[in-house]
C-alpha positions as CSV (number, residue, x, y, z in Angstrom):
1,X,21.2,-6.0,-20.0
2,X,18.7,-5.0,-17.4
3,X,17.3,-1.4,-17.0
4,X,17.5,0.4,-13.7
5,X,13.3,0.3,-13.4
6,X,13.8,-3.9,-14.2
7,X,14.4,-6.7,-12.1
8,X,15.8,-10.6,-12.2
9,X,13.0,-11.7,-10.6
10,X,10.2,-10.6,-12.1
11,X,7.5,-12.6,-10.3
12,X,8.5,-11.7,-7.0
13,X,8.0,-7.7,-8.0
14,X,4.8,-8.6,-9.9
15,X,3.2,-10.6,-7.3
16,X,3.8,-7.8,-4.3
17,X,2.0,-5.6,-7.4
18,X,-0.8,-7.8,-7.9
19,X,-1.3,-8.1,-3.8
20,X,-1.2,-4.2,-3.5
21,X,-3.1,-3.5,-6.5
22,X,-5.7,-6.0,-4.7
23,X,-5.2,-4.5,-1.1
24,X,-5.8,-0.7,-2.8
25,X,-8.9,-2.1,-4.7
26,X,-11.0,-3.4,-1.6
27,X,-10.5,-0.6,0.9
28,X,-13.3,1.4,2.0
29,X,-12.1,4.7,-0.3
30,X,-13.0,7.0,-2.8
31,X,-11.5,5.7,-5.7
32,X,-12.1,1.9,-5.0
33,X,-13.4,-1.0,-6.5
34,X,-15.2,-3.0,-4.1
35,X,-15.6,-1.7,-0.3
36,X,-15.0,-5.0,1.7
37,X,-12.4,-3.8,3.9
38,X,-12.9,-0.8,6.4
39,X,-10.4,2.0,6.6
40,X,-9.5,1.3,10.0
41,X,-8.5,-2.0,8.9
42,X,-6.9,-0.6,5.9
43,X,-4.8,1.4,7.5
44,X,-3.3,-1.3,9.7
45,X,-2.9,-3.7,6.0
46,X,-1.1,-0.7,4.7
47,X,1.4,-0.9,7.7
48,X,1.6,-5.0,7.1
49,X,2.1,-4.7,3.2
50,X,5.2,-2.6,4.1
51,X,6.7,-4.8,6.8
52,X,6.0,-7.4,4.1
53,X,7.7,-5.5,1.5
54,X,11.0,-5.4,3.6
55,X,10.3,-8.5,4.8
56,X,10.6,-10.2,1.3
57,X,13.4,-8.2,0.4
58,X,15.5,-9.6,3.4
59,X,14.5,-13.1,3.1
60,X,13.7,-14.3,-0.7
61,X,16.9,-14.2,-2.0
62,X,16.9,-11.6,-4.6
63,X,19.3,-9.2,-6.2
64,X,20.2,-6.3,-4.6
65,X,18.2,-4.6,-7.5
66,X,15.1,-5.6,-6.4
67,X,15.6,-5.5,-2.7
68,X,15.8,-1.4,-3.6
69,X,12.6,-1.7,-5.3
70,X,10.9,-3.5,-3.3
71,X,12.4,-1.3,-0.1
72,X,11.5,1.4,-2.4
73,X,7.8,0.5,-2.5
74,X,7.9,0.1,1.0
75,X,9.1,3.3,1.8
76,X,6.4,5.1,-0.9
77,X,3.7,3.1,1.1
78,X,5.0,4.2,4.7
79,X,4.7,8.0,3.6
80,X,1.2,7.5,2.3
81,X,0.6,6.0,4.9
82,X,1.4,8.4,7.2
83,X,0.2,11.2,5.5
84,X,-3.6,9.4,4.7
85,X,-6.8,10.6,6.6
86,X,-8.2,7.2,7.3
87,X,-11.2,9.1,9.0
88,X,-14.1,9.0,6.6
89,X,-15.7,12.0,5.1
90,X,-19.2,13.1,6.0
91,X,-20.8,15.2,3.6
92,X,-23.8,17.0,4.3
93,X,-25.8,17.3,7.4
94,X,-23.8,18.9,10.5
95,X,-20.7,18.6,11.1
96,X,-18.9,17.6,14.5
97,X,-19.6,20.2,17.1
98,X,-22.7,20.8,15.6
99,X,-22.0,24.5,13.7
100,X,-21.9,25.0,10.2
């Protein structure tokens, strides 16, 4: 018997966590691992990685279980998305328009 959190296909869900767990890790932000990736660019891999979610929910063939997770995911990522500053933070020196 499967849990509601559990899927049939385990290694589709675990590679799309692997892939954003490694998309996350190499953006240019506060709380990441490396800084390879710019958060301009970020921000447009955070768009792809959820057109790639719904994407691979439509077309690999798996249970209607894990096409809500993954669309799930998907929708999680768009809201972040939408609702992330990508503009990096200065801190110190003068801010724009030159007051304090």
């Amino acid at each position: 018997m499967l849990f509601a959190a559990q899927s049939a296909h385990p290694r589709v869900v675990g590679a799309y966590g692997v892939a954003l767990l490694v998309h996350v890790a190499v953006a240019d932000g506060p709380v990441s691992a490396y800084r390879w990736v710019p958060r301009r660019v970020h921000r447009w891999g955070d768009w792809a990685f959820a057109f790639a979610l719904v994407a691979g929910a439509a077309l690999l063939g798996v249970d209607g279980r894990t096409r809500g997770l993954l669309g799930g995911v998907a929708a999680c990522l768009a809201v972040v998305a939408l609702t992330t500053n990508y503009v990096k933070r200065q801190f110190g020196g003068t801010p724009p328009g030159g007051r304090r």
